[in-house]
N, C-alpha and C positions, 0 to 999 in steps of 0.2 A: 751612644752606648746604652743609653736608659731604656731608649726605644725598642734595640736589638734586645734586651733581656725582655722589658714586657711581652715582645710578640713572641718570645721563648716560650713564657711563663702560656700566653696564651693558647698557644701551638699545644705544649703539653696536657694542658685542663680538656682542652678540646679531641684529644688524641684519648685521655684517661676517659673522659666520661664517652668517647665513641667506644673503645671497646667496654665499659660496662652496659653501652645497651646492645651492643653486638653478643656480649657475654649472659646477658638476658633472655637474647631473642634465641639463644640455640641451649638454653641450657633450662627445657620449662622447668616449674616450681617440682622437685623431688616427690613431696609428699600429694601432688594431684595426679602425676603423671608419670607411667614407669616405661620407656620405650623400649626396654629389654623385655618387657611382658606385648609379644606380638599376636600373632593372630594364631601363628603357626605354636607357640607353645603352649597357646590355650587349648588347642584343639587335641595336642601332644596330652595334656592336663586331664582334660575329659573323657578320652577315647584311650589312652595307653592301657589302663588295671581293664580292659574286655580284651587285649593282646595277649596272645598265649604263645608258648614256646611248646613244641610237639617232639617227641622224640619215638620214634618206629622201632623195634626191633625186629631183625629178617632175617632169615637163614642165607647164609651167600657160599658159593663154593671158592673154596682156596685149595690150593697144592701144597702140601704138608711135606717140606725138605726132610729124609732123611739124616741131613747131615746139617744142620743150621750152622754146626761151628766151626765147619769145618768149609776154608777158604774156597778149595779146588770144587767143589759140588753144587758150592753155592750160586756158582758162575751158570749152570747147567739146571732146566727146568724141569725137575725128577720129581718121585713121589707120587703117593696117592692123593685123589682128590676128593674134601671133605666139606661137609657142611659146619659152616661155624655162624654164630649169631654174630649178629652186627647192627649199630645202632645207627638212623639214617636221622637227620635234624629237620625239621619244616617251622614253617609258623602258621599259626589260624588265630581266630578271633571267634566271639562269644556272641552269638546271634539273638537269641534266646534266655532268659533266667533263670530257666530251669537246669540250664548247663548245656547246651546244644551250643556245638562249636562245628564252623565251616573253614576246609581247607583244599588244598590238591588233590585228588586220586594219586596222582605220585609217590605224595609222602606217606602216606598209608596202607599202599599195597602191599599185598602181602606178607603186610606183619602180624606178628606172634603175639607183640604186645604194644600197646601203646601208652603212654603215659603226656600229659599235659602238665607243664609247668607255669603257675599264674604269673600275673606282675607283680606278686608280694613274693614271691618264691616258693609257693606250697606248691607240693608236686601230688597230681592226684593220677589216678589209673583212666581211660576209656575203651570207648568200643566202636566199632565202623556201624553208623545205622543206617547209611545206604551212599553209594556211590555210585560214578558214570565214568569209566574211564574215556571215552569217546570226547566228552566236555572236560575232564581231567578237575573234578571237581568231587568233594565227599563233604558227608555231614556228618560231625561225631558227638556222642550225650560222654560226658562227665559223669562216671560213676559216683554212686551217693548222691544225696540230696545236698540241698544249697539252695541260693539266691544268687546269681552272680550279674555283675555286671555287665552289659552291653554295647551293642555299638548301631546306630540307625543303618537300614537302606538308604542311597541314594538312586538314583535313575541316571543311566549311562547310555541312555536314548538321545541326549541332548546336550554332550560334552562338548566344551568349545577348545581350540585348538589357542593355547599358551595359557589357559588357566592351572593356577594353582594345583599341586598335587602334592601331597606325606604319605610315605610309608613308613607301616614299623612292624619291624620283625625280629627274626630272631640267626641274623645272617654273620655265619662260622661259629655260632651257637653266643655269638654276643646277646642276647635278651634285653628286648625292647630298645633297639639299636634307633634313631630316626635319621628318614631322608627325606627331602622335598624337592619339588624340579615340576614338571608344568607338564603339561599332556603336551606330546610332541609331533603326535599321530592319531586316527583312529582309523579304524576298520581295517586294520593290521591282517597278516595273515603266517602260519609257522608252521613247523612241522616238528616235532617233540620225539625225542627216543622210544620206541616201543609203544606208541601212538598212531595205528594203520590209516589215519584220518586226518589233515593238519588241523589247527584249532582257529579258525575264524573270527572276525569281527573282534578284532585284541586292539586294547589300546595300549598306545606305546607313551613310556615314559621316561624322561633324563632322571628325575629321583633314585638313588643308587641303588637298586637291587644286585642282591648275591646270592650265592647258594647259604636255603636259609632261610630266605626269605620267601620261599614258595608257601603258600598259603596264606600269608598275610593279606595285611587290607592297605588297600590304595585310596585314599582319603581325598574330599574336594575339601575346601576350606573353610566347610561349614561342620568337617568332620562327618561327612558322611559316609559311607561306603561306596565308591563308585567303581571299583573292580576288585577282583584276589590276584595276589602278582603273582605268574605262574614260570616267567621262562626267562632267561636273560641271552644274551649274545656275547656268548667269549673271545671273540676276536675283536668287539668292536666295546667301546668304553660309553659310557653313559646312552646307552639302548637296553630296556629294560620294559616285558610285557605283561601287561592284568588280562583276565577272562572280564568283560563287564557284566557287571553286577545283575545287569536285567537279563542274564541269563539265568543265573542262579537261582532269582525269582517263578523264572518260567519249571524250571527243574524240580523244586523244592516238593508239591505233589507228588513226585515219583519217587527222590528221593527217599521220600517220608511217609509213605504210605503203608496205612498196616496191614493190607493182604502180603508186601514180602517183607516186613519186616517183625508182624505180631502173628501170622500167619492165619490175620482174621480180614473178613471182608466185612465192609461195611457200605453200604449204597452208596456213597454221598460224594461226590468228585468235588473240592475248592479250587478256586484259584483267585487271584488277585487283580485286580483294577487299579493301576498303580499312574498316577498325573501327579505333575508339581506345578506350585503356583509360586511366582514369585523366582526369589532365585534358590531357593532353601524350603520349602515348605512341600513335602512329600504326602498326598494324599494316598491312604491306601483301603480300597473296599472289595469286602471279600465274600465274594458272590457262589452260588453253583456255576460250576463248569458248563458251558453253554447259555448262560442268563446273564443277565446282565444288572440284574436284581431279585429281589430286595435283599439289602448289604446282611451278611449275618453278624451276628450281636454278643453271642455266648453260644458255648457247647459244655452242658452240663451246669450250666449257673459257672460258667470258669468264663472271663472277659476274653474276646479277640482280636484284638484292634490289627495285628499282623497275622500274615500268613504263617508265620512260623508258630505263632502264639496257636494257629488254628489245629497245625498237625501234631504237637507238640502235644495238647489237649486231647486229640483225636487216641494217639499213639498210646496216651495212660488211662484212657477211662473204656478205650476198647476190651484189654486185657481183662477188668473188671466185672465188666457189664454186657448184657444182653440186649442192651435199647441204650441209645444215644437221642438226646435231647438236643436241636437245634434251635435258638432263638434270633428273628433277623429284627431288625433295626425297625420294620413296619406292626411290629407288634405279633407277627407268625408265628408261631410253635410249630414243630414236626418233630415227628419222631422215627428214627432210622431204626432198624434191627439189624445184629450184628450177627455171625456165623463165621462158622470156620472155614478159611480161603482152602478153596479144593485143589490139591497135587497138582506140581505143571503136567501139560498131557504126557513127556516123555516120562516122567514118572508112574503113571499108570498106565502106561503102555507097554513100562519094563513088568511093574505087578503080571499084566495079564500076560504077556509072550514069554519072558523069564521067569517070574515068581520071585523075584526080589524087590524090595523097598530101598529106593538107595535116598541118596543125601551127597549133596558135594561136597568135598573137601575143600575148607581153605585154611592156611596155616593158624589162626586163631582156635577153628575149630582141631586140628592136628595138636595142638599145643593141649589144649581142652581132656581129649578122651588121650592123649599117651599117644598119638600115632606118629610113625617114623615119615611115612608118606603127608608130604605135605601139599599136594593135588589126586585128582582121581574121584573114585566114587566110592561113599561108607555105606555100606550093607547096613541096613537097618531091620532088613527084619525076609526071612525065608519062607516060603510056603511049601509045607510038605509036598511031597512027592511031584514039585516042580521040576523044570530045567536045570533051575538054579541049583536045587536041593541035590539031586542025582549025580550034578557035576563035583560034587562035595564043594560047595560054598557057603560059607555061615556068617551069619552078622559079626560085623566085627570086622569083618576081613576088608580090602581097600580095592574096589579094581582098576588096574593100572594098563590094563591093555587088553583088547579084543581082534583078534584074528592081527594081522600086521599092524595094527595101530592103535596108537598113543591115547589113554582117555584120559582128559583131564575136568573136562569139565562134563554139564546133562549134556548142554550141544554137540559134543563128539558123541557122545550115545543114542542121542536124535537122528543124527548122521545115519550110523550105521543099522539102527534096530528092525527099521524096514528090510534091510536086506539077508538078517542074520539067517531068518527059520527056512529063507531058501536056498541056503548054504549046507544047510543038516548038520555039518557038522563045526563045531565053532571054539578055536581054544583062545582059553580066557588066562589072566595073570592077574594075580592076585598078592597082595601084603597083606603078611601074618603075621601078628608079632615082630616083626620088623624082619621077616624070610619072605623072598619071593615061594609063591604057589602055582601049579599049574594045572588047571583042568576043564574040560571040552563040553561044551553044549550041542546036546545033541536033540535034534528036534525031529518028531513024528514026521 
């Protein structure tokens, strides 16, 4: 009996102190070690306050019931059809310090207005400073000055298939939602609504995107940037697409460039040189267009180390100034001269064969000067005893159609100007005040 208790006794001490070092070996010391703090919330940590929540407003057509309350009418789709604003959600992120944020061409077409809401909640106004809808991609500046936050490029030249992937956005308008899931694909291929071109070279990802999240950043696990999530698959559940990154990079020049965005030209074409060493470490040197050196340094005594830091620079000291200072990394000074970008040809082509100065219409600009037309061409300026003049057209007015067709943009008026003066005779439509106009160009 003594025996059977000892080896009890035994059994137990040996059972107690196994699980205390079993209870040791899975539970490290608290205050060394937090394994709730992973890789993915650090990165969530650093990179979340450069995530923005975007909100569009648009003009959309609705059918306006005359009878809303009433049961029998309701059933039946009557009424006039009206333009009402309406507010579209996206997400982007902060490229830039000075407040240059990249997102969709989707989420900010054709809006009236746009507003950006940070990760702390402050909600501030912007503006489109140039977009592609073809890549489905825009770059927007935060009005007012600031410092904000950012987030690095990564390169999507060299993504390996089950690595690590975060996104965060801003999907059914939850702000700074996050998702993780691993590259599942690359060199993806889609075709997008109202998109005459599908979007190529997409990587595909299980990380949950939703409507919402279009314009957000798709993140490797160094928190870099390695796509914008632009599209999802509604029929199908955890399929979800970025634009890569290394496109954006290639874009950013055109984007950003101030003959059409300051409507100044200045000599000087950048682009970037972009290699990673290591698994993390992003090299980026930025050269003239066609060289391949020596790295530039500063543009105006202002640092460049990024492309965006370069056009960003380029963008505010153009408007300024008459000469631009370039300094490159081998000790080279040059100095650019600046001038004002000369009218596309369709625009001086309409000067000399019409006698009008036009200007496109887009709904920002419509919202701007009061106009009901929210596409088309804005008369900016008549020359007596023109075409234009004779037809009774005056600045101010919008034109919205020439001979059977629709003008909405300079390219439909590129289209047809060649053919107009051997027509002789040519009627035109015009928004006044918000009244259709009509009248005829008549030509020698």
């Amino acid at each position: 009996m003594k025996k059977v208790m000892v080896l009890s006794v035994v059994l137990l001490l040996t059972a107690m102190f196994s699980w205390a070092a079993g209870h040791q070996a899975w539970n490290p010391r608290p205050n060394t070690i937090n394994l709730r703090d992973t890789l993915i919330v650090q990165v969530v940590k650093r990179r979340g306050p450069a995530v923005v929540s975007i909100t569009a407003k648009r003009l959309v057509r609705q059918r306006v019931n005359p009878f809303p309350n009433n049961f029998f009418w309701r059933q039946f789709n009557v009424g006039p059809v009206v333009q009402v604003p309406a507010d579209f959600l996206g997400s982007g992120f902060i490229i830039q310090h000075d407040g240059y944020v990249i997102t969709n061409n989707h989420v900010v077409d054709q809006a009236q207005e746009i507003h950006i809401t940070l990760a702390n909640g402050k909600r501030l106004s912007a503006h489109v400073v140039g977009s592609d809808p073809r890549a489905d991609l825009a770059v927007l500046k935060i009005d007012g000055k600031g410092t904000f936050p950012t987030i690095p490029l990564g390169l999507s030249s060299n993504l390996m298939i089950g690595e690590p992937t975060i996104a965060i956005g801003n999907p059914f308008g939850y702000s700074q939602s996050v998702s993780s899931g691993i590259v599942s694909a690359i060199h993806r291929k889609i075709m997008e609504p109202n998109n005459p071109k599908p979007l190529t070279n997409l990587i595909q990802t299980d990380a949950a995107i939703n409507p919402g999240n279009s314009g957000g950043p798709l993140l490797n696990i160094y928190g870099q940037v390695i796509g914008i999530n632009t599209a999802i698959r509604g029929n199908a559940q955890n399929i979800g697409f970025a634009i890569g990154v290394d496109r954006l990079s290639t874009l950013i020049p055109r984007l950003m460039n101030p003959a059409t965005v300051n409507k100044i030209d200045i000599p000087v074409h950048l682009v970037a040189i972009r290699t990673m060493t290591g698994p993390d470490h992003v090299h980026q040197k930025i050269v003239v267009a066609g060289t391949s050196g020596p790295a530039v340094e500063s543009i105006d005594n202002n640092r460049t180390p990024t492309l965006m830091d370069a056009y960003a620079t380029l963008l505010k000291v153009t408007l300024a100034q008459k000469e631009v200072t370039v300094k490159f990394r081998n000790g080279t000074v040059r100095e650019y001269q600046v001038k004002p970008a000369p009218p596309p040809a369709v625009v001086l082509a309409s000067e000399k064969i019409l006698g009008m100065g036009l200007d496109q219409v887009t709904p920002a600009l419509a919202k701007k000067y009061h106009l009901v037309a929210q596409s088309g061409l804005l008369v900016t300026q008549i020359n007596p005893g023109s075409v234009a003049a004779k037809a009774g057209i005056k600045p101010g007015d919008v034109v919205v159609q020439i001979g059977p067709y629709r003008v909405r943009t300079l390219n439909d008026l590129a289209a047809l100007l060649p053919y107009m003066p051997k027509a002789k005779v040519v009627r035109i439509v015009v928004v006044r005040k918000g009244r259709f106009g009509v009248g005829y160009l008549r030509f020698p």
